[in-house]
N, C-alpha and C positions, 0 to 999 in steps of 0.2 A: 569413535574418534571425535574430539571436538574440532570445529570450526578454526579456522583461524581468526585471531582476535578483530574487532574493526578496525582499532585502534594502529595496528599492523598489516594490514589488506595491502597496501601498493608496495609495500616491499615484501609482502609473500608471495604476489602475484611474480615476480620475478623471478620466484626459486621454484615456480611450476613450471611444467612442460610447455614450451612456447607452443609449440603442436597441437595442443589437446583443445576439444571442444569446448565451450564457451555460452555457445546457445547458435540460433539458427535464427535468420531473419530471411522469408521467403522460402523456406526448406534449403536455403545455402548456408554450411557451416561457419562458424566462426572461428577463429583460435585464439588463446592466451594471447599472442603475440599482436592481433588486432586489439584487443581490448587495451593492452597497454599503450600502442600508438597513441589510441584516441584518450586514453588517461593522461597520456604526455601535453596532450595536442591540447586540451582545453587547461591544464594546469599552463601550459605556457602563453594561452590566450588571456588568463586572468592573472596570473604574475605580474602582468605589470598596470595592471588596473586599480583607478583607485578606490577607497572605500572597502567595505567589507561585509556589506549587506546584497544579496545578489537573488532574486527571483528566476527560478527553472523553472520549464514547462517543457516537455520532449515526447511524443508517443511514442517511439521506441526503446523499450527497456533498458535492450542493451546499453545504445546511448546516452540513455539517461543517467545510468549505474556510469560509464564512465564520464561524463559530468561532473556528476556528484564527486566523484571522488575526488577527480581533476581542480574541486574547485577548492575541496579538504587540503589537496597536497599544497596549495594558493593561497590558505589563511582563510576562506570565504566561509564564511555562514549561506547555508542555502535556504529559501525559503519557498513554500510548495505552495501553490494556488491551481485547485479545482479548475477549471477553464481559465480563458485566456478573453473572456467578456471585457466590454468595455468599462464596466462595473469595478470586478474584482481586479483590472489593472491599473484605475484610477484608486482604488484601496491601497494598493501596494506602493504605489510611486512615490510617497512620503517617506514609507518606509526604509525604502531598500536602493541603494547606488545603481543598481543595473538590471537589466532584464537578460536572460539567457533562454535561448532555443526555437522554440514557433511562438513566439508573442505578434501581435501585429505590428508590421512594420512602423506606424508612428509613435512606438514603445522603444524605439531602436535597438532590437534583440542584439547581442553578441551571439557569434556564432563560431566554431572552432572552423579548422579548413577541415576540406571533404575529405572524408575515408575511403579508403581500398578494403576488400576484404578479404586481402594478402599481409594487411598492415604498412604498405610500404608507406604510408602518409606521414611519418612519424616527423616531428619538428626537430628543427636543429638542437643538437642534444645541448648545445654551449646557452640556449636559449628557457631550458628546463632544469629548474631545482631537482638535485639527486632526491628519490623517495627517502621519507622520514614516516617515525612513530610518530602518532598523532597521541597527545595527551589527553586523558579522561576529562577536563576540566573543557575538551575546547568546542566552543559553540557553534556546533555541525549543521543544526536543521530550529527550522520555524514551522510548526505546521497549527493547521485551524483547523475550534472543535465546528461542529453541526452548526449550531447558532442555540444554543439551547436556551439561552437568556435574550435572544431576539436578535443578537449579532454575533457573527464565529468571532472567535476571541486567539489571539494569535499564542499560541503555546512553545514554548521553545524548549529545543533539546540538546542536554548535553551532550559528549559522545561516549561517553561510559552507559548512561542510560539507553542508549538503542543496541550499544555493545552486552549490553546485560541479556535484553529483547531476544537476541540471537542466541545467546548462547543458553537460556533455558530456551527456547525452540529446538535448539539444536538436542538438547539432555533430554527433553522429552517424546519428541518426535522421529529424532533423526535417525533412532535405528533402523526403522519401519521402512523409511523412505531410503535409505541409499545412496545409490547413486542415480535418482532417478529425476528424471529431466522435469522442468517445472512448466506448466501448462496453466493460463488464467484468460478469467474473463472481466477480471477488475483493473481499476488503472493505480498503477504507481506512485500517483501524485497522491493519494491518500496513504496513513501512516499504515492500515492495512498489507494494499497492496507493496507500500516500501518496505515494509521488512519481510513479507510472504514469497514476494516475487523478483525482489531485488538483491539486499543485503544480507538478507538470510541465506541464497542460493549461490552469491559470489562468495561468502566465507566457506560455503560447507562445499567449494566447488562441484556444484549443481548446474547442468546446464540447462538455459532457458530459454523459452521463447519469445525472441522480440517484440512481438506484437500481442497485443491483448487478441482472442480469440469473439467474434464479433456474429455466428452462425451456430444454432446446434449441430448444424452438418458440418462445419467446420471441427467444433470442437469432437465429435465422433472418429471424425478419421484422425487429427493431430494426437487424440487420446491411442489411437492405435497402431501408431508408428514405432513407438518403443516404449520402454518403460517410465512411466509415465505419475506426476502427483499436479491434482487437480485447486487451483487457489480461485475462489467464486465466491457468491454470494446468492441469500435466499432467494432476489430477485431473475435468477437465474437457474438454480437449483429446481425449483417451482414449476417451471417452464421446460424442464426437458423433455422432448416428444417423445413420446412412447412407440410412436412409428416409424423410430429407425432401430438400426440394427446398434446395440451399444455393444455386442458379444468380444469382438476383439478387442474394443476401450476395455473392458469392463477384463481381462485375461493383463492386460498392460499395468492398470491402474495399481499403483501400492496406495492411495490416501486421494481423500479429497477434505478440502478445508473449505470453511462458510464463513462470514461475520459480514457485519454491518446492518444487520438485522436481524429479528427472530425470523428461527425455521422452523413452523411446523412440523409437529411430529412426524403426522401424516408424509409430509413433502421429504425429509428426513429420510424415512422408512423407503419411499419410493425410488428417490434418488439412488440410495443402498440398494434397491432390487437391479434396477436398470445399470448401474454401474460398477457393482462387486462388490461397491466401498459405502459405508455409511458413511455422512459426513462428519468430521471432527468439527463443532458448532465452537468459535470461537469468541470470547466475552471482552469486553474492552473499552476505551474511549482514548481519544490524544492524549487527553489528563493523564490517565492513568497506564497508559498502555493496555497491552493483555494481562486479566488477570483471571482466568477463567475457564475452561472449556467440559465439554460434554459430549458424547457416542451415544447417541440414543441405541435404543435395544427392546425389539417386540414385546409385549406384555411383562416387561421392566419399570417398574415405576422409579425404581431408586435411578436409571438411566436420563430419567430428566431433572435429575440434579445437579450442578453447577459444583467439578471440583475445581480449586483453586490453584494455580503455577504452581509450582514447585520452590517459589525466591516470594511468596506472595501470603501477609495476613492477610484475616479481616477480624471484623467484630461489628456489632451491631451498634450504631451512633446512639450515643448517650448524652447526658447532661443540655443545661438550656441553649447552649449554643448549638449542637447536635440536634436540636428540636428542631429547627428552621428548616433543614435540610429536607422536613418530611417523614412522616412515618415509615418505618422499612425500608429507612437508607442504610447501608453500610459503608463503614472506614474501610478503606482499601490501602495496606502498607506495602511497598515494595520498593526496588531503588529506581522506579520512574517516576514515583510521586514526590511533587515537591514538599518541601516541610512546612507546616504553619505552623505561625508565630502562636508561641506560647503552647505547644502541643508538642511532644516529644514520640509521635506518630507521624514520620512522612507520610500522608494520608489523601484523600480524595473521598468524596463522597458517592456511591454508585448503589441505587435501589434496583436490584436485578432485574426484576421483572418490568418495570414503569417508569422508567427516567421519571423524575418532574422536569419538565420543560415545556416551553411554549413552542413545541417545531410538531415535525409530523412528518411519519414512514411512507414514501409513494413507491409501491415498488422496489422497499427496499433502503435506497436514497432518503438519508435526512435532511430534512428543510427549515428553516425556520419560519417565523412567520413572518419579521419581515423581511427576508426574501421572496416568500410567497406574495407579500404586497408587492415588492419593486417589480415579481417576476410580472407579472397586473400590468404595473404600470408601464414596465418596457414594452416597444413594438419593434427589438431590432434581432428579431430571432434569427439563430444560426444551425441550431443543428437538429433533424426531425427526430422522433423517435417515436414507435408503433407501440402503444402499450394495450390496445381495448380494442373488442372486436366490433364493436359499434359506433357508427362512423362520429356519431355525436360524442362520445367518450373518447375516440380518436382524437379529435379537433380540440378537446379540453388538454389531455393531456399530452397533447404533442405540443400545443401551444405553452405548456407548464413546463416541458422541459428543454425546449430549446433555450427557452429564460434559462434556468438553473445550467444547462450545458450537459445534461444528460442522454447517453446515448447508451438505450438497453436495447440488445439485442434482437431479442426474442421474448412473445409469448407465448 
């Protein structure tokens, strides 16, 4: 069965069971009937706001998902930024009318009124626009790539284009997975995590878990509470201990999904052993969206081949202008690429194996280089993170990513 359209999400949500689960923040249920309050509640916070460019930042999924919407059913363009550094909200401020969710307070966040998770918080209904279809044309999201030219570059999205996103997700995946609850270790504010963890799982009403998952012990037992689809990354995948019990995760699990970097095979293979599921390796960039994936498979060579979406060409870049791009770049056609001039190939360029770009994989996490300079020259670090077992590789890369704002779990 497909998905509900994005395009119609706040007025489908209405002709589902107010009752029904939603997702869990704290192992407390949520229902339809919350998630609409809170859809209500920020759509009627930004109603009457002016402008139409508006910065999110939320770690809770849930809330973020109804945010987002909240801000759709409002006219607003959302725009997503990686942390909430001093940096990247001094980037934004030109851009965008307002800041919404945990920004710091001299950003003056908007903020919707507090939730119950009864739903009773719901705003005066005299105060809230009845739900509407949202048009394919209307400009939903802003998100940035890596920095791959030396600064992320602000990419914007239609809503037909992350509507499309979803719905081959949904055609190629969704039979697998069901109805089964969606569990991650990645964050939301990436175009990633947004469609794996958010929008993909509110159309195919999937329930989720609020919080990114932050412990492999964590992630063990949330994997074994019920049925269960796992959305991560190689910097994490990599890193699952072998010294816990995965047996009931791994009885729960129907899928686990990777991207944001390559996964070795090896790592690949292992994850697959300890967990039931080999990862579904998924290929992509903001540019282009997903256009790619791969199941690796033991002494399979054709398994680490790269098939292509299902809504997705390619072809191998040709001609002098195709030259620049690099040797063993590929045209990627689909309906998230946008069209260039004089090319009757909505297209993007993507060389599978080796981006050209001037950034670099830590962990996973792509950086540019100069971020990695600014990350240098800042001393106002915020958030630690353990990646190396040696205290002197410690103190390098905790230092590198509290700059960048990254917070990996585990090694």
């Amino acid at each position: 069965m497909m998905p509900d359209s994005l395009s119609s999400l706040v007025p489908a949500l209405f002709e589902r069971d107010s009752a029904a689960c939603v997702g869990w923040r704290a192992d407390q249920p949520l229902s339809n009937a919350w998630l609409l309050a809170r859809v209500r509640a920020w759509g009627a916070l930004l109603a009457g706001q002016p402008g139409r460019d508006y910065a999110l930042y939320l770690d809770d999924s849930l809330e973020f998902g109804a945010a987002l919407l909240g801000a759709w059913q409002a006219g607003k363009t959302v725009w997503l930024t990686a942390d909430t550094l001093d940096a990247s909200c001094a980037a934004l401020q030109g851009k965008v009318d307002g800041f919404l969710g945990q920004f710091p307070p001299q950003w003056q966040p908007l903020a919707a009124p507090g939730d119950t998770p009864s739903g009773d918080a719901a705003p005066d209904a005299a105060a809230v626009p009845p739900p509407r279809v949202l048009g394919d044309d209307f400009p939903a999201l802003v998100v940035h790539t890596s920095g791959s030219t030396g600064a992320a570059q602000a990419v914007p999205k239609r809503l037909s284009q992350l509507a499309s996103e979803v719905a081959v997700l949904e055609r190629m995946f969704g039979a697998d997975l069901g109805d089964a609850a969606i569990v991650a270790t990645v964050s939301h504010q990436h175009i990633y995590g947004l469609l794996f963890k958010v929008l993909w799982p509110l159309c195919a009403a999937r329930p989720l878990q609020a919080l990114s998952v932050q412990y492999p012990e964590e992630l063990a037992q949330a994997l074994a509470q019920r049925a269960s689809v796992l959305v991560s990354s190689p910097a994490h995948l990599k890193r699952l201990p072998a010294h816990l019990d995965w047996t009931t995760a791994a009885v729960q699990l129907r899928a686990v999904f990777s991207s944001g970097g390559p996964l070795p095979e090896e790592a690949a293979l292992a994850a697959g052993a300890m967990l039931g599921q080999v990862p579904h390796e998924i290929y992509g960039s903001s540019e282009t969206g997903g256009v790619a994936w791969r199941q690796r498979t033991a002494d399979a060579a054709a398994s680490a081949c790269w098939q292509a979406f299902d809504n997705v060409a390619w072809r191998i870049a040709v001609g002098e202008a195709d030259a620049a791009q690099g040797a063993g770049a590929l045209e990627v056609r689909s309906p998230i690429c946008r069209m260039r001039a004089g090319c009757n190939w909505p297209t993007a360029h993507v060389p599978l194996e080796a981006r050209a770009r001037r950034s670099s994989c830590w962990a996973g996490p792509t950086v540019s280089s100069r971020l990695k300079k600014n990350a240098f020259r800042s001393m106002r670090w915020k958030r630690p993170c353990w990646l190396a077992a040696s205290p002197s590789r410690r103190a390098l890369c905790r230092t590198m990513a509290r700059a960048c704002a990254w917070r990996l779990a585990w090694c």
